[in-house]
Each structure stands twice: as C-alpha cells, then as structure tokens.
VOPAGU-2260 file (C-alpha; in pm, 1 decimal, decimal comma):
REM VOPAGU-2260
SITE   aa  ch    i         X         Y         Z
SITE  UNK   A    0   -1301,9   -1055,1      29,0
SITE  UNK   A    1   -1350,1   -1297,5    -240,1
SITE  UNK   A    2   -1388,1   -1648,5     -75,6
SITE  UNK   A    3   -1082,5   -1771,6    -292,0
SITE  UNK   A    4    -873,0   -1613,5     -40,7
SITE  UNK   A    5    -995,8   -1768,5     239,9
SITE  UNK   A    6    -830,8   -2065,8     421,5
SITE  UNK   A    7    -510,5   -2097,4     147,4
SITE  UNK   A    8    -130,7   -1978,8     137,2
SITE  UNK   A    9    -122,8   -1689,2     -52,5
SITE  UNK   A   10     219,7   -1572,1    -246,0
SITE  UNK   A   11     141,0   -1191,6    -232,3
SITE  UNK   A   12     398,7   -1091,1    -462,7
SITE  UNK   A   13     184,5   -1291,3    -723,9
SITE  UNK   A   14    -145,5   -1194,3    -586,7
SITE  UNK   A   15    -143,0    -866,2    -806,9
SITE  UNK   A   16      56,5    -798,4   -1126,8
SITE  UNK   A   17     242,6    -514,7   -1204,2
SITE  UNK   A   18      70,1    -271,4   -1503,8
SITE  UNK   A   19     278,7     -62,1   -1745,0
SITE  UNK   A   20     196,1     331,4   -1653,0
SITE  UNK   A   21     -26,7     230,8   -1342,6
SITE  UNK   A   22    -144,8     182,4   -1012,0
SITE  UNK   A   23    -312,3    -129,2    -958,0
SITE  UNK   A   24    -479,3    -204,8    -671,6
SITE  UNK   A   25    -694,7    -546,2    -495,1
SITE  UNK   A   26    -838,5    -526,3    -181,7
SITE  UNK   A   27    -834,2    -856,9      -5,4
SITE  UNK   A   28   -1022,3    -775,7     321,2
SITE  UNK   A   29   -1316,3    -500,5     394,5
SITE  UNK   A   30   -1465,2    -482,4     709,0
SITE  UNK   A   31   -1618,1    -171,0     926,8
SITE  UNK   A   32   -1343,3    -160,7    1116,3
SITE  UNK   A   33   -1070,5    -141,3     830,5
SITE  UNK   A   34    -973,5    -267,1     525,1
SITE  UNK   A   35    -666,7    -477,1     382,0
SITE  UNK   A   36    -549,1    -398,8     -30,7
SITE  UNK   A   37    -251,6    -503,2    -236,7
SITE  UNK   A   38    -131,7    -220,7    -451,9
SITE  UNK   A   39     153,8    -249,4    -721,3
SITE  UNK   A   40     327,7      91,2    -876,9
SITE  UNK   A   41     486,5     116,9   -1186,4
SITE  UNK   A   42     807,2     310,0   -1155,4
SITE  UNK   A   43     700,2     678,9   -1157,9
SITE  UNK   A   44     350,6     614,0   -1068,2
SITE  UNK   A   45     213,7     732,0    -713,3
SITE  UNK   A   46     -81,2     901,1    -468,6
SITE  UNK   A   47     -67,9    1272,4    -466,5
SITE  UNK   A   48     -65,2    1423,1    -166,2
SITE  UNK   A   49    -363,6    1329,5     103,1
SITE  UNK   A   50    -511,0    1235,9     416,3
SITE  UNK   A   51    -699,6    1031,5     582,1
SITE  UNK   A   52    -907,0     968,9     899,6
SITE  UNK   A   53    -781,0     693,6    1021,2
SITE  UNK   A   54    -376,9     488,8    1077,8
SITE  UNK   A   55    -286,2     328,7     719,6
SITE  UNK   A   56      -1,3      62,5     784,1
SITE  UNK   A   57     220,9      33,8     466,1
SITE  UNK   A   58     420,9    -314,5     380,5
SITE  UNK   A   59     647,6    -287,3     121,0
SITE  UNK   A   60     628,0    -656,5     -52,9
SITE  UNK   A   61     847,3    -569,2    -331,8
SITE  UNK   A   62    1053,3    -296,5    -538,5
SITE  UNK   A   63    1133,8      22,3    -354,3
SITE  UNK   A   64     911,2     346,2    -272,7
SITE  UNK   A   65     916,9     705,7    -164,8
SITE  UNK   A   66     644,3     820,6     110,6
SITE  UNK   A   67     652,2    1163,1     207,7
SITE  UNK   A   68     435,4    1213,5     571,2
SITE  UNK   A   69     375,4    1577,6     671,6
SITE  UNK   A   70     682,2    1664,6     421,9
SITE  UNK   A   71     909,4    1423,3     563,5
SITE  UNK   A   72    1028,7    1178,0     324,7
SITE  UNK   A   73    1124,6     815,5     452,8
SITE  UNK   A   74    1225,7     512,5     158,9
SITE  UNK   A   75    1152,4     160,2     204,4
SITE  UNK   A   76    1256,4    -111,5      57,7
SITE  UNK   A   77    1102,4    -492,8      73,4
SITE  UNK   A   78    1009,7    -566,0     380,2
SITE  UNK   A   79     975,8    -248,7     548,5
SITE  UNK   A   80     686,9     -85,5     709,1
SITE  UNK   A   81     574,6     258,8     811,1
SITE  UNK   A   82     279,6     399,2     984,3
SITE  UNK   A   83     104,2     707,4     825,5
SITE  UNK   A   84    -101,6     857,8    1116,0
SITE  UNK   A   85    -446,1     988,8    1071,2
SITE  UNK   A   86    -494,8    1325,9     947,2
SITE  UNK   A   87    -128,1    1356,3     882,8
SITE  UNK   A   88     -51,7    1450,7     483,3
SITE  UNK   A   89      80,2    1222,9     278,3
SITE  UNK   A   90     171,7    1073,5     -80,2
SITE  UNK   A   91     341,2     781,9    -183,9
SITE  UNK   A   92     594,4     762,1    -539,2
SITE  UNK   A   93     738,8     449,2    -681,3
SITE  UNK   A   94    1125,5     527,5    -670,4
SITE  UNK   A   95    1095,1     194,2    -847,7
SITE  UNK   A   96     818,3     -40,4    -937,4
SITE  UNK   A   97     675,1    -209,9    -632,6
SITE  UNK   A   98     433,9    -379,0    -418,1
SITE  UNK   A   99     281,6    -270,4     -78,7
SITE  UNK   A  100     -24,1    -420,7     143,0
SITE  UNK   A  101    -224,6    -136,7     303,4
SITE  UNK   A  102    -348,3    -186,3     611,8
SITE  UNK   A  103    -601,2      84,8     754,4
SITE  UNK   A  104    -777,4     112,1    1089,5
SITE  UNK   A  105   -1092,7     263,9    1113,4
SITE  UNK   A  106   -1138,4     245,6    1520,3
C-alpha cells in the first residue's frame, strides 16, 4: 500500500479511473493474510472463468456487473456485495461499466 493512502478519506469512486476497452485494476492493501484492489470494467470487459484458493469479497462501488459462481449468475448493482467461495468457479462481466473493491482472504 502506497503510504498516500494511509490515514486520509478516500473517495473510491475517484481512486481509479475508468479505461476505454479495459480492466484496470489498483491494489490498495497487500498483506499475507489477504489483499484489498479497486478494479474498474469498461462495459463488455470481464475475468474469464476461474478459481481461487481462498473467499474473494466483491463491492460493487459503481455501474452494474454480471458474476457467474459455479454457473449461477447473480447481478449487482452499487452497493451490493457477494461472496465467491474458494475453489468455487467463477467470472465476472461488466453488464455496464463499473467499479468493485476485492477483498480476498488468504486464512
């Protein structure tokens, strides 16, 4: 974490712009035990299909996204939140553009 961060009031919809044709992504917190990032999504853009070891908590900040967990798919919408459990499948599509913090938990 860059020590900008630290210790201020952070606007997070302005803590990452938005990239024509992208994914963008900042982390803001690494740790052993987990890390914290800000992505944004252009409209279209997403993760294929994948797992991971560990819980990832997803924020939604901003816009609106698709996230499909072991082939169930689930939209949110600013300011909702969805767990995507470890070693579960999963990919993530910007319905529109938009901005989620991911949380993940490494123990």
């Amino acid at each position: 974490m860059s020590d900008e961060l630290k210790s201020v009031v952070i606007y997070l919809e302005e803590l990452l712009d938005y990239q024509e044709g992208a994914v963008v992504s900042r982390e803001i917190i690494r740790k052993e035990t987990g890390t914290v990032t800000i992505f944004a999504f252009d409209k279209g853009e997403g993760l294929s299909e994948h797992t991971a070891p560990f819980d990832a908590m997803v924020q939604i900040i901003d816009g609106k996204a698709e996230i499909i967990i072991s082939g169930k798919k689930y939209i949110l919408e600013k300011g909702d939140m969805i767990i995507m459990p470890a070693d579960e499948p999963h990919a993530l599509l910007a319905i529109e553009r938009y901005k989620m913090i991911l949380t993940m938990v490494r123990s």
